[in-house]
FIMI-607022 format. One record per residue (C-alpha): residue number from 1; residue in three letters; chain; x, y, z negated. Coordinates in Angstrom, 3 decimals, m for minus. Example, Ala and Ser with C-alpha at 12.3 -4.5 7.8 and 13.67 -1.06 7.14 Angstrom:
2
- resi/resn/chain/px/py/pz
- 1/ALA/A/12.300/m4.500/m7.800 .
- 2/SER/A/13.670/m1.060/m7.140 .
// end
This chain:
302
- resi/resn/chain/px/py/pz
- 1/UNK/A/m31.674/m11.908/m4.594 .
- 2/UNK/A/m28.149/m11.289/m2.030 .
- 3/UNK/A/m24.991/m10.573/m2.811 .
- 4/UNK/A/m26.187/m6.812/m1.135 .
- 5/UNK/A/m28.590/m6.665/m4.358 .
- 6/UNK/A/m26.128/m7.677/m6.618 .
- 7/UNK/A/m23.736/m4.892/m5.522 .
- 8/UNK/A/m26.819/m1.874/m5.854 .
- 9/UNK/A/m27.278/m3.433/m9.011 .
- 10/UNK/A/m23.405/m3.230/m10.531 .
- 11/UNK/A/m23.319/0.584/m8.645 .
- 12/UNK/A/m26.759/1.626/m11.033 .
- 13/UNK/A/m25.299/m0.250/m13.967 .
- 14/UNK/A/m21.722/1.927/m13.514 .
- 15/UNK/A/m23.515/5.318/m13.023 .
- 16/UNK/A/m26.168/4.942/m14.938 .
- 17/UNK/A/m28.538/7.167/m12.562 .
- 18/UNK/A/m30.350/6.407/m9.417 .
- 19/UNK/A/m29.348/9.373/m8.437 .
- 20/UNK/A/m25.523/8.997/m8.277 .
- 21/UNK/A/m26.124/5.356/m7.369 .
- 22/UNK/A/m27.809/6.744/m4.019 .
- 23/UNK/A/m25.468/8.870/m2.833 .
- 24/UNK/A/m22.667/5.875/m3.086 .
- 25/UNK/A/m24.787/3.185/m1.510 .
- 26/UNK/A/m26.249/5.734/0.708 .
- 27/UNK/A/m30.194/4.318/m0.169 .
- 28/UNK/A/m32.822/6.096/m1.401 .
- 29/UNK/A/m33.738/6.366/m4.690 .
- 30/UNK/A/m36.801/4.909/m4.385 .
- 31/UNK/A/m34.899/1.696/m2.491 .
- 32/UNK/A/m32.555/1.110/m5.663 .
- 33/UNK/A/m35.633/1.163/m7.259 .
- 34/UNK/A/m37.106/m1.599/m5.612 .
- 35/UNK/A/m34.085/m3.681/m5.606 .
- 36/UNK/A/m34.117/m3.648/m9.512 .
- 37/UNK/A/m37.684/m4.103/m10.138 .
- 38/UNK/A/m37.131/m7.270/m7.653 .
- 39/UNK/A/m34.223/m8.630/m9.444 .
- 40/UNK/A/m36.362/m8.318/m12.815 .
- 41/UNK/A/m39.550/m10.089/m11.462 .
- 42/UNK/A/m37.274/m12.917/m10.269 .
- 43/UNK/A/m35.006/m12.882/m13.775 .
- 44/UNK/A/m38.249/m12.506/m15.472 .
- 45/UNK/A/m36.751/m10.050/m17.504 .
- 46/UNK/A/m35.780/m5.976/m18.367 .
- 47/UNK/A/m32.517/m5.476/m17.003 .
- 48/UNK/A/m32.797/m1.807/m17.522 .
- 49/UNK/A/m34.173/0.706/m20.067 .
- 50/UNK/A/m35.271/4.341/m18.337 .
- 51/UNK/A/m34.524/6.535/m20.639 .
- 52/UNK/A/m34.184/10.620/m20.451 .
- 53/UNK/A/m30.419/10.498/m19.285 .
- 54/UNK/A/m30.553/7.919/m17.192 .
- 55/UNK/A/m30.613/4.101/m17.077 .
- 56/UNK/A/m29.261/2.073/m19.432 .
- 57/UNK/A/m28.769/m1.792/m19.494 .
- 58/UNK/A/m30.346/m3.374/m21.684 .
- 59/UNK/A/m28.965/m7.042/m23.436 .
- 60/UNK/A/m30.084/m9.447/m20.698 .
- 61/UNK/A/m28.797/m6.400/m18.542 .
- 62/UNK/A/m25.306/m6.308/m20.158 .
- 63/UNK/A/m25.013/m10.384/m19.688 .
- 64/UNK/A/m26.696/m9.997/m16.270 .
- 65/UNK/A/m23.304/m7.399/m15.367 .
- 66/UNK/A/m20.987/m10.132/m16.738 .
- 67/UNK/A/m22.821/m12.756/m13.577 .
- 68/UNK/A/m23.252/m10.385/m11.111 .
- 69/UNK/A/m19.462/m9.013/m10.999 .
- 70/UNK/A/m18.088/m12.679/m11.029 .
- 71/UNK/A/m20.687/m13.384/m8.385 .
- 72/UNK/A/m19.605/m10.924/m6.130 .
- 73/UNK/A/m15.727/m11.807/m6.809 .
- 74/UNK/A/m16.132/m15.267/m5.775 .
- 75/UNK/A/m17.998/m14.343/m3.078 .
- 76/UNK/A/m15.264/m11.992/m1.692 .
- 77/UNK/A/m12.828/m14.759/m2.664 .
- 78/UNK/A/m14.949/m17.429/m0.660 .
- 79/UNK/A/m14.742/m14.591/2.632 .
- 80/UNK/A/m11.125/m14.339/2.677 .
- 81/UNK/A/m10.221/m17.664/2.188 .
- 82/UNK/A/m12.715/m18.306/5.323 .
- 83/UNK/A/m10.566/m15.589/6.886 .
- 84/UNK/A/m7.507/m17.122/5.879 .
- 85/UNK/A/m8.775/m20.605/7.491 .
- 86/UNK/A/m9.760/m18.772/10.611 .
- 87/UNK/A/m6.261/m16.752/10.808 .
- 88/UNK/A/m4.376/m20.315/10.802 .
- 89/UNK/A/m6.939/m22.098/12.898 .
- 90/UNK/A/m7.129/m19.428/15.717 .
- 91/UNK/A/m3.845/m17.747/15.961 .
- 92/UNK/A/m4.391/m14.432/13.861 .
- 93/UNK/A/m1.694/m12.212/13.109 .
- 94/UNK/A/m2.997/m9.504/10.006 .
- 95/UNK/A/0.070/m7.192/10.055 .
- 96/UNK/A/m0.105/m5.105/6.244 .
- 97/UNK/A/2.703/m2.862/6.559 .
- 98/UNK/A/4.324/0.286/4.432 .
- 99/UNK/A/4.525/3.332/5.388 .
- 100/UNK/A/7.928/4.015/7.270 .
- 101/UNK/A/8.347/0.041/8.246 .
- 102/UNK/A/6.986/0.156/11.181 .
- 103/UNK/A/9.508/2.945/12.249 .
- 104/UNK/A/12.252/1.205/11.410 .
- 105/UNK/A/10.803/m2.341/13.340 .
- 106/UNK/A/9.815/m0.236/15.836 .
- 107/UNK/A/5.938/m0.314/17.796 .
- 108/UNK/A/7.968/m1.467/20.995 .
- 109/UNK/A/8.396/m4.619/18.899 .
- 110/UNK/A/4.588/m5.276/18.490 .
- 111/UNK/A/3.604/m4.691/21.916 .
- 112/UNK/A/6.575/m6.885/22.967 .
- 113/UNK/A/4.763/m9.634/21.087 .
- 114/UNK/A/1.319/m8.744/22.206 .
- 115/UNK/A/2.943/m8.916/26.149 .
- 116/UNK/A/4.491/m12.352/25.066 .
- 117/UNK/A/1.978/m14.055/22.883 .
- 118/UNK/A/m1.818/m12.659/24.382 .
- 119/UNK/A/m3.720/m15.473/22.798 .
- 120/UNK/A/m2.454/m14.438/19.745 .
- 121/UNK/A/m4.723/m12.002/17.761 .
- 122/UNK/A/m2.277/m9.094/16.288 .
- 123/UNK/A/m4.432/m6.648/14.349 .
- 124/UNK/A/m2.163/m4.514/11.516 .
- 125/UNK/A/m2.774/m1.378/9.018 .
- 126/UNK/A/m0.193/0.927/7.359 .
- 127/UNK/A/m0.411/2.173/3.987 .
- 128/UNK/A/1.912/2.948/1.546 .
- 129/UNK/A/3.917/0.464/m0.613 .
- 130/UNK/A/1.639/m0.524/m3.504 .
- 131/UNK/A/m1.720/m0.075/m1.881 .
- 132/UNK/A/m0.287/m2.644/0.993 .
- 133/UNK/A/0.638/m4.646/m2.052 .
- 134/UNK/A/m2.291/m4.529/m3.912 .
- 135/UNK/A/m4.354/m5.729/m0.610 .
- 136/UNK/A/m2.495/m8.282/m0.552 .
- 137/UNK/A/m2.288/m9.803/m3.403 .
- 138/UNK/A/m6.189/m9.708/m3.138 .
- 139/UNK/A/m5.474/m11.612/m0.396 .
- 140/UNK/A/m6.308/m9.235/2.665 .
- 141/UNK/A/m3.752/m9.643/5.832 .
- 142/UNK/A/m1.596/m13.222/6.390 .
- 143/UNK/A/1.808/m11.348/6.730 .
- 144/UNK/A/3.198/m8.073/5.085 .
- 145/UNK/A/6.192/m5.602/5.337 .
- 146/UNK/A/7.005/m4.190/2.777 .
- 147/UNK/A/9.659/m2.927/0.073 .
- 148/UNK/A/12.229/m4.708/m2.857 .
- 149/UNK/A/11.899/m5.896/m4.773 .
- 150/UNK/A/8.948/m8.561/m4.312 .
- 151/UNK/A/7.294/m11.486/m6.677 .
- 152/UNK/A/9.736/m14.345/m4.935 .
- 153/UNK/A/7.527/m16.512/m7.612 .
- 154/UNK/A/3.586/m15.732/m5.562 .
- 155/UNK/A/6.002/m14.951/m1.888 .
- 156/UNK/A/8.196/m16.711/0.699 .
- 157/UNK/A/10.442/m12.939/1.260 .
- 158/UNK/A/12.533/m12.559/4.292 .
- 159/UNK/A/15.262/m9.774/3.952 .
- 160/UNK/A/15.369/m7.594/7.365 .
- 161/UNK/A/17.568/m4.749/6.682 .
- 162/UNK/A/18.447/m2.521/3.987 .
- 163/UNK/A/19.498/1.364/4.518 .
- 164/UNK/A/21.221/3.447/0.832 .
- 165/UNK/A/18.484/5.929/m0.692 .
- 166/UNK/A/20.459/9.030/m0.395 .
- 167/UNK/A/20.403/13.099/m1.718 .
- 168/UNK/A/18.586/15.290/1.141 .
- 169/UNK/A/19.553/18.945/0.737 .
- 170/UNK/A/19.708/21.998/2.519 .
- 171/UNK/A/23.586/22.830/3.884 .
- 172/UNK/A/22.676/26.255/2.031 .
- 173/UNK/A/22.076/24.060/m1.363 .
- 174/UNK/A/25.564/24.197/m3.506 .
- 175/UNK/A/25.242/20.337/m3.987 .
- 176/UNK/A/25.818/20.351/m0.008 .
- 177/UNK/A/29.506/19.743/0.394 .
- 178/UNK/A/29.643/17.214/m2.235 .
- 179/UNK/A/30.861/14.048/m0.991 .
- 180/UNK/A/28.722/11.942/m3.222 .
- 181/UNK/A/26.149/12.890/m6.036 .
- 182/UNK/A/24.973/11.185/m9.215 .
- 183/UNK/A/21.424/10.640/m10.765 .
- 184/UNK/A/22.392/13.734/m13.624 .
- 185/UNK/A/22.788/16.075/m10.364 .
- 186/UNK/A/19.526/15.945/m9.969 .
- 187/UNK/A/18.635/16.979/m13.638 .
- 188/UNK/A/16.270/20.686/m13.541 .
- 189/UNK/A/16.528/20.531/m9.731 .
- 190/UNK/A/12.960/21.514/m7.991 .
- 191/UNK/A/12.233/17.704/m6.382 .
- 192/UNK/A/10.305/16.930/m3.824 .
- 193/UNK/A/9.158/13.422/m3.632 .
- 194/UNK/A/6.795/10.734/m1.952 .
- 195/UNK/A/3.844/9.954/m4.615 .
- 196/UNK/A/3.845/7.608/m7.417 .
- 197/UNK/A/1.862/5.301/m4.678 .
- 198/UNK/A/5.666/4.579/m2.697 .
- 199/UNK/A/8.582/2.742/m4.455 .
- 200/UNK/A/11.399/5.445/m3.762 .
- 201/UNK/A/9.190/7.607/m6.266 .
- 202/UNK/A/9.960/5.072/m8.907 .
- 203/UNK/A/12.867/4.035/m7.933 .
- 204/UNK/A/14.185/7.510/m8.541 .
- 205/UNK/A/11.997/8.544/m11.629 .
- 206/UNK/A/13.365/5.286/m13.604 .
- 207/UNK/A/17.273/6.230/m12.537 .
- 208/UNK/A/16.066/9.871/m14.369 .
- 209/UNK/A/14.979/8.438/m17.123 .
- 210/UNK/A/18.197/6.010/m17.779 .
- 211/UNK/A/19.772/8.942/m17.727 .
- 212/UNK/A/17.728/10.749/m20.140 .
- 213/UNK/A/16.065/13.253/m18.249 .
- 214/UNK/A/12.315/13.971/m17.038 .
- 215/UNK/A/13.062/14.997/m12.775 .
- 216/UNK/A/11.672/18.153/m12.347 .
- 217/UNK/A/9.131/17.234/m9.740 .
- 218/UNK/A/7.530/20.285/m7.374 .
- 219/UNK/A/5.128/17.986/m5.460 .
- 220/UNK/A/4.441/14.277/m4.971 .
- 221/UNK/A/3.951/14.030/m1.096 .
- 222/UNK/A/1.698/11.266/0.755 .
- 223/UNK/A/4.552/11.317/3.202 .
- 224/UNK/A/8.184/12.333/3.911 .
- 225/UNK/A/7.660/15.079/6.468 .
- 226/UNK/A/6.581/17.517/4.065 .
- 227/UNK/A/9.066/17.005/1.750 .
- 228/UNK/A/11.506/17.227/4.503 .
- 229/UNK/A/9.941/20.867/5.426 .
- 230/UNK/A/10.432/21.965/1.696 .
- 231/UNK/A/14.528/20.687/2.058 .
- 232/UNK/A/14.567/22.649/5.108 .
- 233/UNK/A/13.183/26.071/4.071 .
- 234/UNK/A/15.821/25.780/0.669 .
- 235/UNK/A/12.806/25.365/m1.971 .
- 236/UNK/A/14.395/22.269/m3.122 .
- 237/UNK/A/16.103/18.843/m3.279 .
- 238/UNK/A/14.387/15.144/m1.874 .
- 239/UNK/A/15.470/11.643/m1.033 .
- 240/UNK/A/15.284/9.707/2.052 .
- 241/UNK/A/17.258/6.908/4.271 .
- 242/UNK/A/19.026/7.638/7.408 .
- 243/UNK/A/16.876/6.847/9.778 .
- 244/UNK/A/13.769/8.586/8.436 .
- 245/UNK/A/15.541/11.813/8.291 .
- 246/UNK/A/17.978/11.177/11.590 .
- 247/UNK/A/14.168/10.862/13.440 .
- 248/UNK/A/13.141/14.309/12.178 .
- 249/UNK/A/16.633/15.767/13.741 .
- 250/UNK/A/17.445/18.945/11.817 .
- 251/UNK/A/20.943/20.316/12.100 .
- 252/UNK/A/20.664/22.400/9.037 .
- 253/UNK/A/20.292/19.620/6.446 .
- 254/UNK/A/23.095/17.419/4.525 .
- 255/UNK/A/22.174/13.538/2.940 .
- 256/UNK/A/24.482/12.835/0.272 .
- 257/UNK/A/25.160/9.317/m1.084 .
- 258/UNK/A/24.497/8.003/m4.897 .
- 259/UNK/A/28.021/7.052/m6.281 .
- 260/UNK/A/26.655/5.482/m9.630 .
- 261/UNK/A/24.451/2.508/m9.034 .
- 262/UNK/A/22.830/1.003/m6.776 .
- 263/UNK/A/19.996/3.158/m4.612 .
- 264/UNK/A/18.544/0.696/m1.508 .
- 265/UNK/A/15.463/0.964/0.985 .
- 266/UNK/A/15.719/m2.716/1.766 .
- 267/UNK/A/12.633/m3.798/3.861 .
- 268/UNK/A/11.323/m7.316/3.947 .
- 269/UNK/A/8.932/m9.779/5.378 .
- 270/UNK/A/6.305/m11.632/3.635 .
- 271/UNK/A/3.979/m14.571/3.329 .
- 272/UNK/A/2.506/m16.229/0.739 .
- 273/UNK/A/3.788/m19.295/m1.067 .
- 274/UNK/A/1.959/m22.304/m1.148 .
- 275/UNK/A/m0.479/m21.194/1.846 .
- 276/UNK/A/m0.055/m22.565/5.061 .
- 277/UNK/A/0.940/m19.466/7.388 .
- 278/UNK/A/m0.113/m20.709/10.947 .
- 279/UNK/A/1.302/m20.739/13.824 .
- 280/UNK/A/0.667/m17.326/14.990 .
- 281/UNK/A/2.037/m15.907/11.882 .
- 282/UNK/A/5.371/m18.280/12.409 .
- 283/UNK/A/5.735/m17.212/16.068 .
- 284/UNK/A/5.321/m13.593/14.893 .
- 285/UNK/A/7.945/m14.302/12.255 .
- 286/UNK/A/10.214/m15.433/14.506 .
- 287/UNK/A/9.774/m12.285/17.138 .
- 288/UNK/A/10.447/m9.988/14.261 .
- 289/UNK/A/13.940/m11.635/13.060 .
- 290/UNK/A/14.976/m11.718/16.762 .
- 291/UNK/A/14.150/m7.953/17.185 .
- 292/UNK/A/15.694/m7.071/14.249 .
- 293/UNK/A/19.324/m8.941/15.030 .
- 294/UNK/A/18.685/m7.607/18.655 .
- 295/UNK/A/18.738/m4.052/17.007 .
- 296/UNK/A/21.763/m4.853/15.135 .
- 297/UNK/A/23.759/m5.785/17.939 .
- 298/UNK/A/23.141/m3.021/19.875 .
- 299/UNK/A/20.837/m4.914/22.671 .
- 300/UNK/A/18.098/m2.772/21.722 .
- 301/UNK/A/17.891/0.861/20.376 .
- 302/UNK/A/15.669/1.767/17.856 .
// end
């Protein structure tokens, strides 16, 4: 018995049908079915009943479940903390970024470190806020960017810049040549919005609901661009930071900021506390704050 048996085995036990179980382990029925009847020769036991529907577990099935899924979670526990070791031993840079970060950083900063630092590993994924959060607080990647607020508790957090969530509208929108907007402006307005899987969405719903409103949300986007395409053809209202919507460079659009509270894109850099970084993860560190104050003074141009 592998861990590879132990994972058909939890697959079977959540569907319930070879069947199903096949088509997400991409085996053959007839495979699954010799993985089982292996597992129960060696456990000595009936971990399943074949019944009409299906398979069910059966007790020393339902207790077998209970072993198998704490098996496999140590097991992927024991694999990243081996990746971990190898990351600080070997000079491994595992970039998890948001969505929109990298933009802002800029690519010509990674490749700047890759020209500077070759014998340092730089591998790095994008995906947006939570998911990058939720792989890494699984422990996937050795560095992250992403959004406030963070856990300053589980992460050593670096501040790197912070840019006002403002109002995008149309210039044909009658909220347009307001100076500033509040949260109740947006009340019944069609909104356009990145999904519930990016922290502006919350961010915005949350203000809303203070205020004692439901927003009246068209369509949760995986991205900005397509909200900024609704904004442009008049179909309705979004929000965005300067620099995401200065990149997409439409003269017929207006951002308006917030005037009652406090509405901030503020991007940082993170490590984990009480986990030795490395030093490629340091060096990289350091690259990034320099790029970023080079930025700000106007040395380089994002």
């Amino acid at each position: 018995m592998n861990i590879r048996d132990l994972k058909v085995f939890i697959v079977v036990a959540e569907t319930r049908h070879l069947t199903k179980a096949s088509k997400l382990l991409y085996m053959t029925p007839q495979g699954i079915s010799r993985v089982i009847k292996n597992m129960e020769s060696e456990c000595d036991c009936t971990l399943f009943l074949r019944t009409g529907s299906g398979m069910e577990l059966s007790e020393c099935g339902k207790r077998f479940l209970e072993y198998a899924k704490t098996e496999l979670e140590e097991y992927h526990n024991m694999r990243n903390d081996i990746l971990r070791i190898r990351q600080q031993e070997h000079g491994v840079v595992d970039l998890l970024s948001a969505f929109g970060i990298l933009r802002l950083v800029t690519p010509e900063c990674l490749l700047d470190f890759k020209s500077k630092y070759p014998e340092i590993e730089l591998h790095y994924r994008e995906c947006p806020d939570l998911q990058i959060e939720r792989w890494f607080q699984t422990g996937e990647g050795n560095v992250m960017f992403t959004l406030a607020p963070c856990d300053e508790e589980l992460y050593e957090v670096l501040e790197l810049e912070s840019f006002p969530v403002k109002l995008l509208v149309n210039k044909k929108h009658p909220l347009s040549s307001r100076s500033s907007v509040t949260i109740q402006d947006l009340k019944d307005e069609p909104l356009y919005i990145e999904s519930r899987e990016f922290k502006i969405h919350h961010l915005i719903v949350d203000k809303c609901r203070e205020a004692g409103f439901e927003p009246n949300i068209m369509f949760e986007a995986s991205g900005f661009s397509l909200c900024h395409k609704m904004v442009r053809e008049n179909k309705g209202i979004s929000v965005t930071v300067d620099f995401v919507s200065d990149d997409m460079g439409h003269d017929d659009l207006v951002l308006i900021p917030f005037s009652d509270g406090i509405y901030e894109w503020k991007i940082c850099m993170v490590t984990r506390k009480n986990e030795a970084i490395g030093n490629g993860v340091d060096i990289f560190q350091k690259h990034v704050k320099s790029w970023m104050d080079r930025i700000n003074t106007g040395s380089i141009t994002r």
